[in-house]
N, C-alpha and C positions, 0 to 999 in steps of 0.2 A: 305087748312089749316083751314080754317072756318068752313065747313063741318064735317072736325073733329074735330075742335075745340066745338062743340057744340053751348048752345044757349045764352054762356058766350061772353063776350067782347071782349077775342078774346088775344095774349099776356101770358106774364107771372101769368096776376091775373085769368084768367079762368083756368088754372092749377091747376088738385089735388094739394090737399097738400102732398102726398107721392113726387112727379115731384118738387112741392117747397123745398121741405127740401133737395132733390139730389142736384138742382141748388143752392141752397145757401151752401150747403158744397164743391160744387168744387170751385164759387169763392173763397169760404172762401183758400182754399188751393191754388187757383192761387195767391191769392195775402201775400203769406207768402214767405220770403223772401228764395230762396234756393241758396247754395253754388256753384258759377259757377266753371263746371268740370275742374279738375287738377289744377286748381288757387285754387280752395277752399275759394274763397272772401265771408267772413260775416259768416265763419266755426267757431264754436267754436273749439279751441284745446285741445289736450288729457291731462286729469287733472293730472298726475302723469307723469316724464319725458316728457316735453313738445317737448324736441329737438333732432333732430337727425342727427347723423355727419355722412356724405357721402361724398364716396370717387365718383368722377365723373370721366365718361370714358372718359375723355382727355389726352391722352399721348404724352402729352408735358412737357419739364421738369419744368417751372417757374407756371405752375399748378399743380405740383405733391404734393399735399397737402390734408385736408379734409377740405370738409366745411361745414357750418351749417345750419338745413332747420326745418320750424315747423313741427310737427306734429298732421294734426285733426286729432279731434278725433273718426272719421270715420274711420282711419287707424289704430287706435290707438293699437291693436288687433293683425294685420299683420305686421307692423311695427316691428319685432323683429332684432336683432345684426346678420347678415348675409345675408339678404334677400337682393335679385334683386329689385332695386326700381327706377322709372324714375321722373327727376326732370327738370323745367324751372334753364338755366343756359346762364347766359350772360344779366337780366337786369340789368340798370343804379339804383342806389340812387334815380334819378326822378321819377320813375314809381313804385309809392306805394299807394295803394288804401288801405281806412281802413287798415292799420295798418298791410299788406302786400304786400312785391316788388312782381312784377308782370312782365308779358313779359320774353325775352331770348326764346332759341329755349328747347324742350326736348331732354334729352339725357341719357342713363343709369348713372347706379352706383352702389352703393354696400353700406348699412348701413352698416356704422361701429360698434357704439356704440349710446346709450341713453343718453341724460342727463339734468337734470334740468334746467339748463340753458345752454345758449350761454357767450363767450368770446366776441362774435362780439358785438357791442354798436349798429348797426343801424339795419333796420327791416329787418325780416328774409321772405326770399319767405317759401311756404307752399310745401312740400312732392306733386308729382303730381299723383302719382301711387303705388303702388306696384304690381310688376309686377308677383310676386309667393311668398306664404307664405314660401317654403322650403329655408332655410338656407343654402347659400350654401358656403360660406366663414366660415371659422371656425377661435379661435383664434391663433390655431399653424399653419395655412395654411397663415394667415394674418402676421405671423411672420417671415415666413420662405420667403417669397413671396419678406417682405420687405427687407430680408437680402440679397436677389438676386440681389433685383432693387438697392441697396447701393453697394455692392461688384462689379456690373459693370455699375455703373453709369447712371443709365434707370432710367424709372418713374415706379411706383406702379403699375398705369394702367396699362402698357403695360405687364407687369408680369403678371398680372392676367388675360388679354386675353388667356396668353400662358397655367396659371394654372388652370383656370376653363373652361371648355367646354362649347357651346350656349346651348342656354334651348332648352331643345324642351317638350311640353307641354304633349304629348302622353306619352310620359316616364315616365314623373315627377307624373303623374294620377296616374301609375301603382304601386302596392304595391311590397315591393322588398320583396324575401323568407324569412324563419327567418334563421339564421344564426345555423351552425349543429355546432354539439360540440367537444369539442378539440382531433385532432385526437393522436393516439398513437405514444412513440417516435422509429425514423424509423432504420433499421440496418444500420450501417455504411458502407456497400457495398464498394465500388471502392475508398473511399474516407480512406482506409487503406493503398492506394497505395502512400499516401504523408507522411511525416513524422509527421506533427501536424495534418494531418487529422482528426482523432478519436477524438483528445482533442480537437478542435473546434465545432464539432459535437455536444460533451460530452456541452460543455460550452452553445449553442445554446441552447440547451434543459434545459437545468437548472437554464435559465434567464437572463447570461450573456451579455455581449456586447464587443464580441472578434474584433478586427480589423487585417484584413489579405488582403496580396495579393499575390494571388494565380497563380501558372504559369502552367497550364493548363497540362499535357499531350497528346500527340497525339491521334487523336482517335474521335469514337463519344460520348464518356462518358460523357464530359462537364455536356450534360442538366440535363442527370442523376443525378450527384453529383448535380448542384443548386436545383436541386425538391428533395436532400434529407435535402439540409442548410432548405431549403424552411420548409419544414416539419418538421427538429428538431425545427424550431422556433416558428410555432404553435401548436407543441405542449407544449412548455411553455406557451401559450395562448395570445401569442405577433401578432403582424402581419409583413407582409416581402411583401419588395418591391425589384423587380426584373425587371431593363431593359438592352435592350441589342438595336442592333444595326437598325433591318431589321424585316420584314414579316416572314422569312424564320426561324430567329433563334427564333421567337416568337412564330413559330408555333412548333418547337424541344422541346421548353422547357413547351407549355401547353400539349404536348403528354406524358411529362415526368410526369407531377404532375397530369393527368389525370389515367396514369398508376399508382402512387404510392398513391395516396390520392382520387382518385373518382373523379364526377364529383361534384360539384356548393362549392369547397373550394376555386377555386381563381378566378378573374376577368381576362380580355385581354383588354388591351386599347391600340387600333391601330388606325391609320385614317380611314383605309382601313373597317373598321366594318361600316361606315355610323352614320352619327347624331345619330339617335334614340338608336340605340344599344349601342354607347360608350356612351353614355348618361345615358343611364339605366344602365350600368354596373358602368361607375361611380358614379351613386347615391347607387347604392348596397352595395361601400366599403366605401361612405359616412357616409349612413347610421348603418353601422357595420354586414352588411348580410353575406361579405364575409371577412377575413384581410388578403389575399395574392392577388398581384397584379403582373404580367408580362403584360410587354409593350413595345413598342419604346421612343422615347425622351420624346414626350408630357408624356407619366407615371411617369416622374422623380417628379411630384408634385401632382401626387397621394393622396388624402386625406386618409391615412388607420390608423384605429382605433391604437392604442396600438404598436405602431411601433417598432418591435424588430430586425428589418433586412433589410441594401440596398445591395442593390448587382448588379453590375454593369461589362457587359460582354464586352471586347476587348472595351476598352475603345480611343484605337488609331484611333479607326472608324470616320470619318468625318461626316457618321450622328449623331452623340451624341452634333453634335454642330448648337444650331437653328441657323437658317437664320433672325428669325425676334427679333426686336428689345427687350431686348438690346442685343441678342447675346449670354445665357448663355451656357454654358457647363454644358451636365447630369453628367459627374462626378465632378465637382465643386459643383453641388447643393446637389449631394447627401454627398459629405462631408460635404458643411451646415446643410444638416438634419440630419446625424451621430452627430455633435457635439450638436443640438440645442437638439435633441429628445435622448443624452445620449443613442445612440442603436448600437448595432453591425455593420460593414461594411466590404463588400467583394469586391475587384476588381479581376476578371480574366480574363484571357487571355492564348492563344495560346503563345503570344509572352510576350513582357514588353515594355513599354512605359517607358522615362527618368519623366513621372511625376507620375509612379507606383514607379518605383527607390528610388525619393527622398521620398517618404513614408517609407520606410524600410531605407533608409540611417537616416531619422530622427528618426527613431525609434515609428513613429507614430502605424505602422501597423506592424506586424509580416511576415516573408514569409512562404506561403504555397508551398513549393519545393519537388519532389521527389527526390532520389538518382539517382544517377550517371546510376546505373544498372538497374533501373525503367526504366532511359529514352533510354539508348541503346536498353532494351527490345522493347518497344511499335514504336519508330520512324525508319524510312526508313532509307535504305542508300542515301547519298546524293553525289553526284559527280559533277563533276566542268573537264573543257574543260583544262588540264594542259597542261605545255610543254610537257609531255610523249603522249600525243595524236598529237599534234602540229606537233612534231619528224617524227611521221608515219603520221600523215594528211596536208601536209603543207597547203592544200585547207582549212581546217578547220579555218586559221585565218579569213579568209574572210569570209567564209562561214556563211549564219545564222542559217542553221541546220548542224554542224558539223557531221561527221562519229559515234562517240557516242551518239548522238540524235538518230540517224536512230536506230542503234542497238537495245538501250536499246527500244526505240517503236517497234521493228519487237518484240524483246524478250516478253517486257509485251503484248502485242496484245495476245500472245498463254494461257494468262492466265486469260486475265479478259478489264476493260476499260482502255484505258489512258487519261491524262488529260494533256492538252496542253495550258498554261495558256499564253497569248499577250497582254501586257499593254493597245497597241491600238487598238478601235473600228473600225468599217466598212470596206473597203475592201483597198484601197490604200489612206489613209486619205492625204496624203502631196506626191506631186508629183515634179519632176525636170528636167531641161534639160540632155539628155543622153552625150551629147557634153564639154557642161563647167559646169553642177554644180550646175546652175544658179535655185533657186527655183519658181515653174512653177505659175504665178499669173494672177489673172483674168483682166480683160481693162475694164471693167467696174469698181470694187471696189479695187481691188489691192488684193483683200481677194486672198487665198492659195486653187488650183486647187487639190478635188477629183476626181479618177479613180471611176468609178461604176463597178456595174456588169458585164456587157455587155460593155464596155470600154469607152463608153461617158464621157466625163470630166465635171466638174460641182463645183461650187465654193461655199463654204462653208460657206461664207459669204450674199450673197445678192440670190444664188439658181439657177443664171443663166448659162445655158449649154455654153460649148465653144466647135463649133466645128472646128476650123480652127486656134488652136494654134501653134504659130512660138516663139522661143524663141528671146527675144525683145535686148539680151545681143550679140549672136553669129549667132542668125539665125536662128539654125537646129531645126527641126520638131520634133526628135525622145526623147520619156520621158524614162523614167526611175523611178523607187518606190525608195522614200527617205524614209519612213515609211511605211510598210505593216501591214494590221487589220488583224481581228481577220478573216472575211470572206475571204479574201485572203490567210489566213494561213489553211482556210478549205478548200481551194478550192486545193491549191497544195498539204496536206495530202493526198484529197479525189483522186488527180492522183494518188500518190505516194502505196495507198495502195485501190487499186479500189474495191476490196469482203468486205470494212471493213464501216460500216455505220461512217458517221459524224455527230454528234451533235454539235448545237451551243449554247450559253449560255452566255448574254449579256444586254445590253441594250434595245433593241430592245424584245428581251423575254428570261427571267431568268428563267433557269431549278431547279428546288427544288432538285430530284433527278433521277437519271437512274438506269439503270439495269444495273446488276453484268456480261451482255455478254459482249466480247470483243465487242470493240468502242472508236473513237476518239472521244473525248469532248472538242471541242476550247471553251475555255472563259477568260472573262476580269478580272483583279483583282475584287475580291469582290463576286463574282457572280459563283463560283465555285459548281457546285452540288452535292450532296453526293450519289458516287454510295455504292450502296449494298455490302456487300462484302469489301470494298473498294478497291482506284484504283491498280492494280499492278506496276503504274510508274508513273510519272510525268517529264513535261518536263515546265519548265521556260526560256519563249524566251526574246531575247531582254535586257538584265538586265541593259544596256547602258540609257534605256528610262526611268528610275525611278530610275535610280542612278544619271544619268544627270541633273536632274532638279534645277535650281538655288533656292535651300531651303534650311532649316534649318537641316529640317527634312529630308530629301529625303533618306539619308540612316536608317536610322529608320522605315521610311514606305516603304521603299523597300523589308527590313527584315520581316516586319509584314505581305506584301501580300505573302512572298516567304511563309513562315512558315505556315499561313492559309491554301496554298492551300497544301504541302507536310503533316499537317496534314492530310488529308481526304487519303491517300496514307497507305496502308498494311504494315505492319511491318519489318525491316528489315529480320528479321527469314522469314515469308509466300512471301520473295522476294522481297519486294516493294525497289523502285527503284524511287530517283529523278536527274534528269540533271538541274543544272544553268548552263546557256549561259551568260556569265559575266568574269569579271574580278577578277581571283579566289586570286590576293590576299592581296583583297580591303576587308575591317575591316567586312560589312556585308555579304559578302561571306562566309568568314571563321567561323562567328557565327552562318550560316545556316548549314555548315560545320557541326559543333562540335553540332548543337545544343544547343547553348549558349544563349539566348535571352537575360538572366539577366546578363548575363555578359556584352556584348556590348552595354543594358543601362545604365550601373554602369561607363562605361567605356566613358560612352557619356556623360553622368552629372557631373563627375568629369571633361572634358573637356571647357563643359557651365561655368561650377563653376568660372572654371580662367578666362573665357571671360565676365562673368557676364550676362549670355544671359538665359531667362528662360528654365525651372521655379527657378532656385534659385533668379534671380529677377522678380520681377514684373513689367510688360510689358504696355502699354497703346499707341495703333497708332491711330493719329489723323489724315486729309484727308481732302481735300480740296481746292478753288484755291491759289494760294499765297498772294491773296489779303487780303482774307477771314483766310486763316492760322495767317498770321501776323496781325490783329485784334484777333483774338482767343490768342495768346499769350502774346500779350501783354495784356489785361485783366487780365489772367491767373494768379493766386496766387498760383504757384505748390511749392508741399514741396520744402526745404532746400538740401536735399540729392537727388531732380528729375537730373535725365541728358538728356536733347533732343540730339538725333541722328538725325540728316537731319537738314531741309527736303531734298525729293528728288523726283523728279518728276517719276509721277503714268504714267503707259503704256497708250497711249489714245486710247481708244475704238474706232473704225473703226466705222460709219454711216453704219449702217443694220447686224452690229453681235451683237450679246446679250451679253450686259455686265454682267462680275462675279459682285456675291451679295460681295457690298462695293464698287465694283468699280466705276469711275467716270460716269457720262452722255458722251453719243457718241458726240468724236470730240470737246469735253471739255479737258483742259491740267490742271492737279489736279497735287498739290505736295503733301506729305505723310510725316509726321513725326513722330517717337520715343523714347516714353518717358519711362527711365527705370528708378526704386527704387530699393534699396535692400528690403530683409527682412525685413516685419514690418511696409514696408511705404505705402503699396500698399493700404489700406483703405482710408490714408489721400492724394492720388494721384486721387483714387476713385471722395473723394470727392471736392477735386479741379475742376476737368474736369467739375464734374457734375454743381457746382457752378457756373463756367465760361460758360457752354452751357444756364446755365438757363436764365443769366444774359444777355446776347446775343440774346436770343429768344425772353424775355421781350421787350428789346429795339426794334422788328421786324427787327433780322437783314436777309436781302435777299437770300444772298448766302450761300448754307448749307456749313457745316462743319459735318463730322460723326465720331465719337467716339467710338473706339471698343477695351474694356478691355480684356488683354490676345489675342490677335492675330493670331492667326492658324499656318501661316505662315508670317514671316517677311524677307525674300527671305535670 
């Protein structure tokens, strides 16, 4: 150092003066005070709107509020009404340094709005980030969002998890197209074959906001007709939101608006796209690049510019209903955003649900119906195991493939595929003693013994093989199938007709579609694939299994998966041909029958009506143990017109089988009660529950209680 110091003293005084004036501007800079990161302590704040009210991602409901945070004015910029922003949440009053609270952990949120000042009297903590300039909360997204979390009793946050997708930072970089211009209005095609067709058409395109529900005809037209609603409604220069159930109808209906409009006029928001891509497609119809969106559930909150169209496909579908909190229904929300955004709405279907019914019994929505002689044209014949088979087959009562099963499959076989639809999966799901009866259970968990493939038994509960079952009731050794799957119904086809390939189509792996050669196609409700051509027959096994089930609904959705799958089936004229294996003369039999959907919902709702059971009331099941129920109610300040039903104790979950979402903890004993209002109260029912969870939560009470407005099923 001396050496090179030269022949000076040696220290900061033999330093050029160039060396002294660097060293006196960095102290000078070290010792000016700077704002410690994300606390921003000794930050000045932003001179215009100092404060800004953020909603924080807690979703809990006695947090369900917004709260106020400063703004420096480092942020002051970025900080705009929508943006992703992270804040300290959870310090005390005690910890406030210059004249900011400080400490709590970080956590997102969402800028609501700006404003001059704060309501709060005491010091505000400081903005800790903002995590992307892009807005991504809008104010009708923030509207609509709230009216969700109020109508089933949830917090804000948790809607908006469900409405806004995670950032992902690659997407958000990228610049979205610019949006092409308004296409031409489109022919009325297939949609001549309904009675209002045309003039809803006419209406779509000319700016209106018609409300209908549409009862689909048989066939693969469906997507068709939505990609031409789709298209008369931008081309009034609106945008249209379209979802429906699954992958499969997502990908029908982007071929259909690809074939009639080109490609980059609408988005797809699926899970199945991956973050980065639903992400960018979502900011696309954010930003206004595209205004037509098809998707599954999560699109029902869609942000699309100028909103002139929801439309909502088989709405009886059990995915249309989230699992997470708080549970809402995509056709619930999108009647929210029909009445909030004053726009058009379509429900269709194959079949009719009792809560498409009471739309047209109210007169809310119009029906989109064809005639009488539309629908005998385009649908199948439908036949049912009568006495006059019974007469000649007495084998047939027992039997699960009667003499007319066989038949009409040798007949369609010489023409084309058949479809053989089995409520139940895998190969012998539920097995019994062949002796007394007795149903066959495992000695380890008690859980219900599957057949495999290969005949090994195996419990469906905890996974463990049994090979040395004795029935524990009488003795005997030998089983017997109490329920036969879908692979076991392939595997006796596959003797029965041995030149004829077997397809399966399930759980395990869903076929989209097959070929127009003859072929047996086993599959589960729902999961039906569209052959070419379509099928020349169809066969519905089992109809005891989904007519049995202790539900509300069970013959309503029995009708909906019968009707799904004898749509995808040839027309009566080109032969098509379907068998119910059922009891031909039970209310949804005969509706599959006649072809009736709207009539057996009309017929259903008027039923509800006199029992008061929804949707003409509104419904509200509470959950939990009895301890915890009777503390929740007594709290509870439910309307004047509520009536509790129960409780009544919940099934208990077996230790090592996966409990249904809502159900209790394994080996926990929960009771379940319901609460019904008539028309009109179901708001202030809303808001009781939610009052009384909040109030409960505050206090830290231990034991949950869960809350689920409109309930699926109420057995």
């Amino acid at each position: 150092m001396s050496s090179a110091n030269g022949d000076g003293e040696g220290g900061a005084e033999g330093a050029p003066p160039e060396q002294l004036a660097l060293i006196r501007e960095s102290v000078r800079k070290a010792a000016a005070p700077k704002a410690k990161p994300r606390t921003w302590r000794g930050a000045a704040l932003a001179k215009e709107l100092p404060v800004a009210r953020v909603l924080v991602d807690k979703g809990v409901l006695h947090l369900d509020r917004y709260f106020d945070y400063a703004v420096p004015e480092e942020l002051d910029a970025q900080a705009q009404p929508g943006v992703r922003v992270r804040v300290r949440f959870g310090a005390g009053r005690h910890r406030v340094r210059e004249g900011r609270r400080e400490g709590g952990g970080l956590i997102d949120g969402f800028l609501i709005e700006r404003l001059p000042e704060s309501d709060y009297s005491g010091p505000l903590a400081a903005l800790a980030q903002v995590v992307s300039p892009e807005p991504v909360l809008s104010e009708e997204l923030l509207g609509l969002t709230r009216a969700v979390a109020d109508r089933y009793a949830g917090s804000l946050a948790d809607v908006l998890q469900l409405a806004v997708p995670p950032r992902n930072a690659r997407a958000e970089g990228k610049d979205s197209p610019a949006p092409l211009p308004v296409p031409a209005v489109p022919e009325v095609g297939s949609w001549a074959r309904y009675g209002r067709g045309a003039a809803f058409l006419e209406s779509l395109a000319a700016g209106g906001a018609p409300r209908a529900v549409w009862n689909a005809l048989p066939g693969p037209g469906w997507a068709e007709e939505l990609a031409r609603a789709v298209a008369a409604t931008l081309a009034s220069g609106r945008g249209a939101l379209v979802v429906v159930p699954d992958g499969r109808a997502v990908s029908r209906v982007d071929a259909a608006l690809t074939s009639l409009l080109g490609e980059g006029r609408h988005a797809v928001l699926t899970a199945e796209a991956g973050p980065e891509k639903r992400y960018r497609e979502w900011l696309a119809v954010r930003r206004g690049s595209v205004r037509a969106v098809v998707g599954t559930r999560a699109a029902m909150f869609a942000p699309v510019r100028d909103l002139g169209l929801v439309v909502i496909w088989d709405d009886g579908d059990g995915s249309h209903s989230e699992p997470h909190a708080p549970q809402p229904h995509a056709r619930e929300v999108l009647l929210l955003r029909a009445a909030h955004d004053k726009c058009a709405f379509l429900l269709g279907s194959w079949g009719c649900t009792v809560e498409a019914a009471q739309l047209v019994e109210s007169a809310w929505a119009l029906p989109l119906v064809a005639e009488r002689e539309q629908v005998r044209g385009v649908a199948p014949l439908v036949r049912t195991v009568g006495d006059g088979d019974l007469a000649r087959d007495e084998a047939a009562r027992a039997a699960r493939l009667p003499t007319l099963a066989w038949q009409v499959v040798r007949e369609g076989l010489r023409h084309g595929p058949v479809l053989v639809q089995v409520p139940r999966r895998g190969y012998v799901p539920r097995m019994a003693c062949a002796q007394c009866r007795a149903a066959a259970r495992c000695r380890h968990c008690a859980g219900p013994l599957e057949a495999q493939d290969a005949g090994a038994l195996r419990c469906t509960w905890c996974g463990r093989d049994e090979a040395a079952w004795h029935c524990p009731e009488c003795g005997g050794f030998r089983l017997r199938a109490q329920i036969v799957g879908a692979r076991r119904t392939a595997e006796e086809l596959g003797r029965a007709f041995p030149a004829v390939p077997v397809r399966t189509s399930g759980r395990e792996q869903v076929l989209d579609t097959v070929p127009g050669a003859p072929a047996l196609v086993v599959s589960t409700p729902g999961a039906e694939p569209v052959a070419d051509g379509g099928y020349a027959a169809a066969l519905l096994l089992d109809g005891w299994a989904m007519l049995g089930r202790p539900d509300l609904r069970a013959g309503e959705e029995a009708l909906r998966r019968w009707i799904g799958a004898a749509s995808l089936v040839r027309p009566q004229g080109a032969g098509g041909t379907v068998v119910v294996v059922a009891e031909p003369t039970l209310r949804p039999v005969q509706a599959l029958v006649r072809w009736d959907p709207v009539g057996h919902a009309v017929r259903e709702l008027a039923e509800r009506a006199e029992l008061g059971f929804p949707p003409v009331s509104r419904m509200a099941a509470v959950s939990g143990t009895p301890e915890a129920l009777a503390g929740f109610f007594a709290a509870a300040e439910l309307p004047r017109d509520a009536e509790v039903l129960g409780p009544v104790p919940m099934h208990v979950t077996e230790a090592g089988r996966p409990r249904r979402t809502g159900g209790p903890p394994p080996g926990e004993h929960w009771e379940r009660a319901l609460i019904r209002v008539p028309p009109g109260s179901g708001a202030a029912l809303a808001a009781a529950l939610k009052a009384a969870q909040a109030a409960r939560m505050a206090r830290g009470g231990s034991e949950p209680v869960r809350i689920r407005i409109d309930p699926p099923d109420i057995g």
